[in-house]
Backbone bond lengths (Angstrom), bond angles and torsions (degrees), N, CA, C in turn:
res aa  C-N    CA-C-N  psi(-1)  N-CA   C-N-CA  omega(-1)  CA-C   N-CA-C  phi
1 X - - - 1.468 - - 1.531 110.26 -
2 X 1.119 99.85 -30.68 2.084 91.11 -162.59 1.645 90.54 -104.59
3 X 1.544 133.97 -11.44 1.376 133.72 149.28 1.621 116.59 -49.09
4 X 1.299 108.01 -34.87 1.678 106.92 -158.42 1.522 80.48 -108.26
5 X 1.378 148.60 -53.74 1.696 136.52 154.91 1.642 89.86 6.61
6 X 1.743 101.98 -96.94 1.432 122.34 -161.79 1.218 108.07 -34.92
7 X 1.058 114.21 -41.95 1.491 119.30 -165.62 1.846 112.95 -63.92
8 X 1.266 103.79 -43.84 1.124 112.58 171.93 1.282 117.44 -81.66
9 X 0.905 127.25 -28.14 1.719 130.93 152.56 1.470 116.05 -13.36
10 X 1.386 82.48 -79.74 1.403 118.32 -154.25 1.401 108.29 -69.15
11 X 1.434 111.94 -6.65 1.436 123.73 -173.64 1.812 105.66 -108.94
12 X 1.402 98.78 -10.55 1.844 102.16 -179.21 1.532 89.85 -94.15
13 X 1.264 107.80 -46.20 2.036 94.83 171.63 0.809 140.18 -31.73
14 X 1.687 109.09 -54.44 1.698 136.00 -171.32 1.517 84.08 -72.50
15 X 1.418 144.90 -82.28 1.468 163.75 175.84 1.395 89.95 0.71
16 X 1.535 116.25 -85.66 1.665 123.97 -178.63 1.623 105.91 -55.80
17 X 1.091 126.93 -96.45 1.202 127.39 178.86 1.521 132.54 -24.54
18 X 1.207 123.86 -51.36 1.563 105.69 172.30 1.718 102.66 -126.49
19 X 1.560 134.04 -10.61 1.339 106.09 153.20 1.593 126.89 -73.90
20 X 1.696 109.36 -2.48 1.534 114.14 -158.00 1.240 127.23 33.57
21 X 1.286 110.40 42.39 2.012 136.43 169.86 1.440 76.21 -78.33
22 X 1.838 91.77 152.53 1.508 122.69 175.22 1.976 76.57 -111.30
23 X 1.249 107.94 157.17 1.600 128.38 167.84 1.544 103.02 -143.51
24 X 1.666 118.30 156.39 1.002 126.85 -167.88 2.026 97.22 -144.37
25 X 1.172 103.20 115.24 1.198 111.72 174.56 1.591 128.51 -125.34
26 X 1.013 123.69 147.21 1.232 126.86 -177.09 1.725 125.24 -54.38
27 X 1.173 139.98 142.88 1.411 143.45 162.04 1.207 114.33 -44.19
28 X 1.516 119.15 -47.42 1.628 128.04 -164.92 1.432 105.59 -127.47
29 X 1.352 113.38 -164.43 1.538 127.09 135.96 1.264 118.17 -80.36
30 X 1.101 128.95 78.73 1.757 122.67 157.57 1.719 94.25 122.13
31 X 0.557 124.20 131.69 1.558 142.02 162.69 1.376 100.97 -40.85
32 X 1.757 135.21 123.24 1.091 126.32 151.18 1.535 133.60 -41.27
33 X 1.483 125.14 117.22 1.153 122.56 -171.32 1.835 111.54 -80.17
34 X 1.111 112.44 12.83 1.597 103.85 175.59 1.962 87.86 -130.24
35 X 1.147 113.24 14.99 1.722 106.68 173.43 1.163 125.92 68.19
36 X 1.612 104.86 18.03 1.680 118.30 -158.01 2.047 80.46 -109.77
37 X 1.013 114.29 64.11 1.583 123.68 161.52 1.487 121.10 -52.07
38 X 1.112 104.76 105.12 1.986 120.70 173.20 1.626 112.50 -114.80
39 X 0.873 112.14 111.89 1.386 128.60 168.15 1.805 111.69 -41.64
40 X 1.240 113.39 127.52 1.717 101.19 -164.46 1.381 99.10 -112.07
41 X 1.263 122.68 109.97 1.817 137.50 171.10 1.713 104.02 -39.49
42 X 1.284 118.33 -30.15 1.824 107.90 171.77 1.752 108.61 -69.23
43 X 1.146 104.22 -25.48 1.614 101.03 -175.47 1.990 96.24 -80.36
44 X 0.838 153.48 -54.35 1.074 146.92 149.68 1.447 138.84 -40.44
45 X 1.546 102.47 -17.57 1.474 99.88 156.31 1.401 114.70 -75.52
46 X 1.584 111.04 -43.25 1.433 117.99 -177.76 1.327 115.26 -53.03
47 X 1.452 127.48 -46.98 1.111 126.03 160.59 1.765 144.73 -48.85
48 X 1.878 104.69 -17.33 0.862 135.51 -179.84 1.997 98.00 -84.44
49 X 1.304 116.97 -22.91 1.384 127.72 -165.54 1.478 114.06 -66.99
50 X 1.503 111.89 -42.71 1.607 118.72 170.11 1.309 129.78 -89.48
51 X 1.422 109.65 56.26 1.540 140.63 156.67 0.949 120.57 159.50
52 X 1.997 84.33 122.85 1.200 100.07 -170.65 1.543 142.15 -51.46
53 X 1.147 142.75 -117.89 1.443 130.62 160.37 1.565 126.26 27.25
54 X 0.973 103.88 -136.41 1.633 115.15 -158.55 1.564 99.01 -65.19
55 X 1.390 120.80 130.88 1.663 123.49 177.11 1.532 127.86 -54.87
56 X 2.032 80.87 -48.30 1.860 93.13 164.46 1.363 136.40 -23.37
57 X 1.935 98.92 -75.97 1.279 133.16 171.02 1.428 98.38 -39.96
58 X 1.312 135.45 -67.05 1.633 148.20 -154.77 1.309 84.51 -49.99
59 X 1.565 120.17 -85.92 1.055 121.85 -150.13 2.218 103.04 -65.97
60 X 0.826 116.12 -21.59 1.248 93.17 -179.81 1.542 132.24 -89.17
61 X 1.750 96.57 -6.24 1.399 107.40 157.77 1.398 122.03 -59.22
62 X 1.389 115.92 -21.28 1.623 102.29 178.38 1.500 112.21 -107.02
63 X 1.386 125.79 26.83 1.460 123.49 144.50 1.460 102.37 63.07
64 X 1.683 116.78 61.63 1.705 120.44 -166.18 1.649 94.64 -73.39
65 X 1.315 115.66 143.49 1.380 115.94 165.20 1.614 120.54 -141.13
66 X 1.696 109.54 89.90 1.542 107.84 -148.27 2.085 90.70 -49.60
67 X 1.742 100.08 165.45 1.465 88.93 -176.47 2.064 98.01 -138.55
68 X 1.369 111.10 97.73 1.660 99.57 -171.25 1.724 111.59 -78.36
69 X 1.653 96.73 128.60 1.657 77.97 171.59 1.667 90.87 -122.56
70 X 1.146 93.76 166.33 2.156 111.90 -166.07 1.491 96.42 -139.54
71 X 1.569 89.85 115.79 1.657 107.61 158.51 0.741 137.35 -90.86
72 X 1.740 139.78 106.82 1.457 128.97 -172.30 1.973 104.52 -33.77
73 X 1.607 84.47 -68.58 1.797 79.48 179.37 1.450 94.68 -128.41
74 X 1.609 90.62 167.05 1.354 104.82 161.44 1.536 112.17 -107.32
75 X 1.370 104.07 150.02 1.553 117.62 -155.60 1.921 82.99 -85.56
76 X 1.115 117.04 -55.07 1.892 140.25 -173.74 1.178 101.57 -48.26
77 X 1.705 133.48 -27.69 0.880 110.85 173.51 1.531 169.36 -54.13
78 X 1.230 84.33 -9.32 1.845 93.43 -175.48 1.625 91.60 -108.41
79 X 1.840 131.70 -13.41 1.179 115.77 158.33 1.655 124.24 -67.47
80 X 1.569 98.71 -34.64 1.837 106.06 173.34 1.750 101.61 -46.36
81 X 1.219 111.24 -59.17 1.248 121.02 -178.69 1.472 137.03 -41.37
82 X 1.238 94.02 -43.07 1.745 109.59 174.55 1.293 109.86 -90.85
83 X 1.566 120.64 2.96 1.598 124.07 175.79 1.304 106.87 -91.09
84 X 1.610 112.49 -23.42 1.671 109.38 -155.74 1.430 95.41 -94.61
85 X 1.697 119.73 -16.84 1.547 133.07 163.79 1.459 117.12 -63.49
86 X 1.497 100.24 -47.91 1.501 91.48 164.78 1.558 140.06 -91.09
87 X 1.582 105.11 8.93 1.063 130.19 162.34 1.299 113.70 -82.86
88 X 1.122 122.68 -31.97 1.786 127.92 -166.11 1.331 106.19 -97.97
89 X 1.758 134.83 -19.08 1.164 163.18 176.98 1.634 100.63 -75.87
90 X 1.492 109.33 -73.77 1.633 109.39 179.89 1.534 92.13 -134.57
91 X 1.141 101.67 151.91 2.012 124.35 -143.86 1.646 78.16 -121.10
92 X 0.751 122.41 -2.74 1.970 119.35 -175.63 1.720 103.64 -112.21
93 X 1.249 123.34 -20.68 1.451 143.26 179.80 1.700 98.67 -40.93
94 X 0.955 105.78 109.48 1.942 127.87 165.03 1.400 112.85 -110.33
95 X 1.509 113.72 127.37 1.414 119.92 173.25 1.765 109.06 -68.94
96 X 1.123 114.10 141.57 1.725 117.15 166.61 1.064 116.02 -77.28
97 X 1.477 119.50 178.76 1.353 127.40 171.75 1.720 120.32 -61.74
98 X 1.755 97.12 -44.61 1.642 94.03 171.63 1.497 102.61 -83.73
99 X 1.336 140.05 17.26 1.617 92.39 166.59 1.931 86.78 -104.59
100 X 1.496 114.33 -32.16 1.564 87.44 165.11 1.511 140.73 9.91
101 X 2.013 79.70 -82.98 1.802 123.48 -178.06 1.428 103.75 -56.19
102 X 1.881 117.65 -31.58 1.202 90.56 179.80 1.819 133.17 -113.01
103 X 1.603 73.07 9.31 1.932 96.60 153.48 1.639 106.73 -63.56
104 X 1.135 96.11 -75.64 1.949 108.72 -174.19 2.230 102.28 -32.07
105 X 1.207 104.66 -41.46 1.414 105.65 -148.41 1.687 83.00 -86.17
106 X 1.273 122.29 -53.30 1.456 123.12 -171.04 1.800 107.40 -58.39
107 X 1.804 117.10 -44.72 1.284 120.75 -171.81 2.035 96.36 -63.31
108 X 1.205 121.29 -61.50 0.828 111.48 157.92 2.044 155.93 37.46
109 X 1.775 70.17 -121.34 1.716 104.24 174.57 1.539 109.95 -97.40
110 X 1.456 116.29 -26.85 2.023 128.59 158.75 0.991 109.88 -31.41
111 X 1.648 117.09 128.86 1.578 119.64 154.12 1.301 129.12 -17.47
112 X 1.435 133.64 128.52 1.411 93.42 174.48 2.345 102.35 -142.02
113 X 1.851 93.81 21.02 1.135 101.76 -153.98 1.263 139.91 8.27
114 X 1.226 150.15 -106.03 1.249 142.11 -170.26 1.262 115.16 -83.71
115 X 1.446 133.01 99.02 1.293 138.99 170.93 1.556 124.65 -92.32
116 X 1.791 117.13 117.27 0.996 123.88 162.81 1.423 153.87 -134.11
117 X 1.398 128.50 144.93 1.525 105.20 -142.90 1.807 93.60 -121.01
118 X 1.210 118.49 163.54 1.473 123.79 -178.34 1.280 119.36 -150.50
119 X 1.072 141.53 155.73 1.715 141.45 -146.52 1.414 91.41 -140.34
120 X 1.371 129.68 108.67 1.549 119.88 143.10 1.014 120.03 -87.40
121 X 1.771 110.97 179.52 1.460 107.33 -145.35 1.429 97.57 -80.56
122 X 1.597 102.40 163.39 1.464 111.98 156.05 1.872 128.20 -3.63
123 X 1.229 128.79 145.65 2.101 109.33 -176.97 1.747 71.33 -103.79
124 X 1.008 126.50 -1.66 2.054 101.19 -155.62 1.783 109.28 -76.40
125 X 1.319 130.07 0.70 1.152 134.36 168.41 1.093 111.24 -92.53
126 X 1.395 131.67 -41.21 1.558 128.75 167.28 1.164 125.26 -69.66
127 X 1.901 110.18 -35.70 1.751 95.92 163.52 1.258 124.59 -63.67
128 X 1.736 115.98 -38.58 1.209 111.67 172.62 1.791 123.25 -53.48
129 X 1.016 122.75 -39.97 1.347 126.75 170.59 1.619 123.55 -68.01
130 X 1.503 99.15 7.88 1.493 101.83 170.48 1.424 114.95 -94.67
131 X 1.395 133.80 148.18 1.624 151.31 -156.62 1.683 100.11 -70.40
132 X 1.234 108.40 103.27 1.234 132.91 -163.63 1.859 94.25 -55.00
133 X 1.643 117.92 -38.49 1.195 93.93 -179.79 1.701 103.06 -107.93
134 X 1.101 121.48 57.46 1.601 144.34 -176.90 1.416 93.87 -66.23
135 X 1.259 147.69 140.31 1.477 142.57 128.72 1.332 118.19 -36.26
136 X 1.724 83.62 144.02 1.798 71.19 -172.71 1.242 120.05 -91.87
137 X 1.243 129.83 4.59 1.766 143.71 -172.78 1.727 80.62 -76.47
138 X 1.467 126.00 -40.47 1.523 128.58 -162.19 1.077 100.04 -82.68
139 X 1.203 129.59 -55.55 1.777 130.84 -178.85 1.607 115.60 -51.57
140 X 1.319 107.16 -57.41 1.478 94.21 162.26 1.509 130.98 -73.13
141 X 1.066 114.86 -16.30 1.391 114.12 -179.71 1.760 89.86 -75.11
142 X 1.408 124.58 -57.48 1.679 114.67 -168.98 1.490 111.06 -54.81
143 X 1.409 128.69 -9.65 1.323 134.32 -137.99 1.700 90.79 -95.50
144 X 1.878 91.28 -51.99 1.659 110.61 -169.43 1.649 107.78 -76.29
145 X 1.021 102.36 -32.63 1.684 100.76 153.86 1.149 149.78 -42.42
146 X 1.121 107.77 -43.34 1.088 139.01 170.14 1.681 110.31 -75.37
147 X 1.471 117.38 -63.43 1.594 97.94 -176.33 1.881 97.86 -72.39
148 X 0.776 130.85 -4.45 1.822 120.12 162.21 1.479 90.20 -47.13
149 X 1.432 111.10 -61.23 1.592 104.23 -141.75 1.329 104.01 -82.09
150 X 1.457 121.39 -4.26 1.612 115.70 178.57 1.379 88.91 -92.29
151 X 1.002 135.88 -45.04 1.911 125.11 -170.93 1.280 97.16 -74.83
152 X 1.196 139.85 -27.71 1.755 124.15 -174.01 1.374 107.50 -76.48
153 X 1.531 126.55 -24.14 1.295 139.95 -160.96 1.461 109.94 -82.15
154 X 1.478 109.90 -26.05 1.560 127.91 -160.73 1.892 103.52 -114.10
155 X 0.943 126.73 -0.42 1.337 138.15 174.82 1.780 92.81 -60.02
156 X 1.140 100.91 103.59 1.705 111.77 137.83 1.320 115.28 -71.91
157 X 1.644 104.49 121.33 1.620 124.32 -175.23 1.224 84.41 -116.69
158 X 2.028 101.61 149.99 1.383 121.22 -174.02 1.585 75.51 -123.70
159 X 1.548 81.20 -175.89 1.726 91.40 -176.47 1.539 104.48 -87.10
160 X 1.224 122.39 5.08 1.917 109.58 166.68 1.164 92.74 -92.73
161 X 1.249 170.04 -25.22 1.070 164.95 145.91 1.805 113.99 -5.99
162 X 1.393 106.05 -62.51 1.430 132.50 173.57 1.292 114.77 -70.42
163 X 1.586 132.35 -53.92 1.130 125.28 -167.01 1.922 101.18 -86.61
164 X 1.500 125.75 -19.83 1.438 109.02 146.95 1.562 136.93 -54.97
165 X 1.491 112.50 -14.97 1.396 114.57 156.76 1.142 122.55 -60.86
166 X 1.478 99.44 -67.18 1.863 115.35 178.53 1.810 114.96 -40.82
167 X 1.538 90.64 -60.79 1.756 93.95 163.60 1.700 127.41 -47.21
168 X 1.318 106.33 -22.28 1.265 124.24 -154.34 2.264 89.72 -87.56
169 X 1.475 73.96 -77.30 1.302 89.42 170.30 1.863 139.29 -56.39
170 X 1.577 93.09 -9.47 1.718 79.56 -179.58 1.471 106.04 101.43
171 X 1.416 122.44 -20.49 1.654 108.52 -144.29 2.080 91.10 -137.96
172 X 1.744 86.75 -161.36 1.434 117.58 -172.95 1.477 122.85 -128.98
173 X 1.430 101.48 5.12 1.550 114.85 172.46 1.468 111.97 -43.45
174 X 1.104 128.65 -44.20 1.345 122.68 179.81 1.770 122.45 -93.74
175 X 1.167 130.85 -12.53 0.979 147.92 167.35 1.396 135.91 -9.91
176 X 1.627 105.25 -32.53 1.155 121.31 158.89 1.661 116.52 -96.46
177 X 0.871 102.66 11.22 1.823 119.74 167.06 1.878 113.90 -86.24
178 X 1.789 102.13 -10.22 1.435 94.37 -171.32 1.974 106.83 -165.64
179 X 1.097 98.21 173.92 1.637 83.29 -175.85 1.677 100.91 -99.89
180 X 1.393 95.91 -164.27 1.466 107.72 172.09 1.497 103.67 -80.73
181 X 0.876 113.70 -30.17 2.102 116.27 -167.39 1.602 96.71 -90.66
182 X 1.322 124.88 -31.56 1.429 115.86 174.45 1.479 115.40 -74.99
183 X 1.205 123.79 -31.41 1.435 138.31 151.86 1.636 109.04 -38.93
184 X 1.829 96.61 -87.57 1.779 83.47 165.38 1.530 150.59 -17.76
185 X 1.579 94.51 -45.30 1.269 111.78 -176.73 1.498 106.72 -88.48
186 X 1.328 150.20 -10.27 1.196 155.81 -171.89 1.563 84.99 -99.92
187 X 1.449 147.90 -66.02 1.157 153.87 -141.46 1.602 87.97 -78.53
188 X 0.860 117.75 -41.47 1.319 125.73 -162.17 1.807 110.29 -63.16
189 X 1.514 104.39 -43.46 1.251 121.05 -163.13 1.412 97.25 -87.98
190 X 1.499 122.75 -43.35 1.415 123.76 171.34 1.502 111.67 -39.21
191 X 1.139 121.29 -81.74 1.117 126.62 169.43 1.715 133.41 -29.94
192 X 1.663 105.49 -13.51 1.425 112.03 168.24 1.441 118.32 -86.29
193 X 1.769 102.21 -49.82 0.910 118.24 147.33 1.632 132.83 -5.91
194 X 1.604 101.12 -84.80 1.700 111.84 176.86 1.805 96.88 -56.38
195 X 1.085 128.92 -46.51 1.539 143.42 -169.60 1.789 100.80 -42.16
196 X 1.419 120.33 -39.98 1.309 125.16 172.30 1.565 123.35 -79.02
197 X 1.255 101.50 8.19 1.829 103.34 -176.52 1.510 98.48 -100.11
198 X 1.305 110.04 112.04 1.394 126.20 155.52 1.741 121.92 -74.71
199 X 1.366 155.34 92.39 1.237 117.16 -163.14 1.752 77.21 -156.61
200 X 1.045 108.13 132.97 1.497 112.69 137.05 1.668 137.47 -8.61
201 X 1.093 133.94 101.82 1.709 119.06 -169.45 2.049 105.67 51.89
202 X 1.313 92.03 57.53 1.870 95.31 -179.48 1.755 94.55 -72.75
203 X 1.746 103.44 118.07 1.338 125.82 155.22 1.256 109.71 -48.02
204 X 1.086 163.82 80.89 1.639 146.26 -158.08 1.897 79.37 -88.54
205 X 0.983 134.29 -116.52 1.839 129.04 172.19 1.345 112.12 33.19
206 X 1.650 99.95 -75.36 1.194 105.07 -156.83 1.601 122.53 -64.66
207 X 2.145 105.95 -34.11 0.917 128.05 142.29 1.340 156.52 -20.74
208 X 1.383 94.36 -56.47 1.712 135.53 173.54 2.505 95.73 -66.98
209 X 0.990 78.47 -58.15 1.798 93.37 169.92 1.344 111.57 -41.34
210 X 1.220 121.90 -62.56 1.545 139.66 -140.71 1.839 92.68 -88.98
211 X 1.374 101.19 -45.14 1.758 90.47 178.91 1.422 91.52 -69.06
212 X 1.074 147.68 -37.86 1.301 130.54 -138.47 1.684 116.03 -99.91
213 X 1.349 93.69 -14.95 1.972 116.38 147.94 1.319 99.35 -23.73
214 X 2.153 88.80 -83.85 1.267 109.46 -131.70 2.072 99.77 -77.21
215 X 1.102 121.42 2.63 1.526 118.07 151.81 1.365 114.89 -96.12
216 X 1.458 129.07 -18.48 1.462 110.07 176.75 1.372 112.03 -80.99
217 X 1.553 136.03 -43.40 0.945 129.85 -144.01 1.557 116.86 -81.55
218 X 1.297 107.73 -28.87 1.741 113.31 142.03 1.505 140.82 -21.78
219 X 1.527 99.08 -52.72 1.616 129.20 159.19 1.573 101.75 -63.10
220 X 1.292 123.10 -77.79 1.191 132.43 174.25 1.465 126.92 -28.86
221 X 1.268 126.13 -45.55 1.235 122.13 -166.84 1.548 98.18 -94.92
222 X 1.511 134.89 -25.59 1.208 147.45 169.54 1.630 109.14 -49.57
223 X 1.347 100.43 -57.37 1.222 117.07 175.62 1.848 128.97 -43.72
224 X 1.940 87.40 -56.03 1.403 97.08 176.29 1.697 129.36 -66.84
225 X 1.505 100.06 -29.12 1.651 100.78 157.89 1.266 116.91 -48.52
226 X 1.537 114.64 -56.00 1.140 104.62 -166.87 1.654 146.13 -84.37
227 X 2.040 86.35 9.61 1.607 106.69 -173.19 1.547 88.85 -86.45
């Protein structure tokens, strides 16, 4: 594992550095399925792996540029949903190859209305300004922190974004974040949404919850930077 790490390292180096390819890689393994996105300090060590010496230097040779993109909706959603049911149902539950295929085909060709993506700046001034004899459990942990807070900052919120809080929450805290007809129309779609879950013992609740995560917490984590 930490052979084939290097290996791939050392191949995103060469990529930036002397093909001057841009590459685009993921935060984690797998996209958070409730949208609650954390930046994972193993993906940044690995990246730290293809050059040798100083970690700093490593990582600032490849010119990190966290990048947020915001989905009105997600098309996957009411499949994320019925996974975390059958995950919470049986704790041994593995997806197959066709429901994979029919993530890929639904994320896809799925609604996904207004899609938008945003570039913050460069990380290579903030790593550099980190305490040269910093720990490194601390350096990467401040590192991944940090692009959280540049992608949470850059989240384009629609108005389902907001009224999945309110729903979430019980309340009207956000209310002036959206109309009554954008409400409608979010309530509206929820409900089609759950309408496509076929499953055995269907949670409708628990269900109804799980989409409503994965639009609040977008709002939410945006939010909490900025309280």
């Amino acid at each position: 594992m930490l052979e084939a790490s290097k290996t791939m390292s050392r191949y995103m180096h060469f990529a930036v550095t002397q093909k001057k390819e841009h590459l685009w890689i993921a935060q984690r393994e797998g996209r958070a399925k409730d949208s609650n996105d954390r930046t994972q300090e193993s993906v940044l060590k690995m990246l730290a792996l293809g050059k040798d010496g100083n970690v700093i230097e490593s990582l600032k040779e490849l010119n990190i540029v966290p990048l947020t993109i915001s989905y009105e909706y997600d098309p996957c959603d009411w499949l994320k949903a019925m996974e975390f049911q059958m995950k919470r149902d049986n704790p041994e539950h593995k997806k197959s190859q066709a429901d994979d295929l029919m993530n890929m085909k639904t994320g896809i060709f799925g609604y996904k209305g207004h899609v938008h993506f945003q570039a913050a700046e460069c990380m290579n001034d903030f790593i550099a300004a980190l305490p040269a004899d910093m720990p490194k459990n601390d350096f990467y942990a401040a590192i991944a922190q940090e692009i959280d807070r540049r992608i949470y900052s850059n989240y384009r919120l629609y108005p389902g974004n907001y009224v999945a809080i309110d729903l979430l929450q019980g309340g009207n805290a956000y209310a002036d974040r959206y109309t009554a007809e954008e409400r409608a129309t979010f309530e509206q779609y929820l409900a089609g949404q759950l309408q496509k879950i076929e499953m055995p013992g269907k949670d409708e609740a628990f269900l109804r919850t799980k989409i409503l995560e994965m639009y609040a917490n977008p709002a939410l984590n945006q939010l909490n930077i900025k309280s």
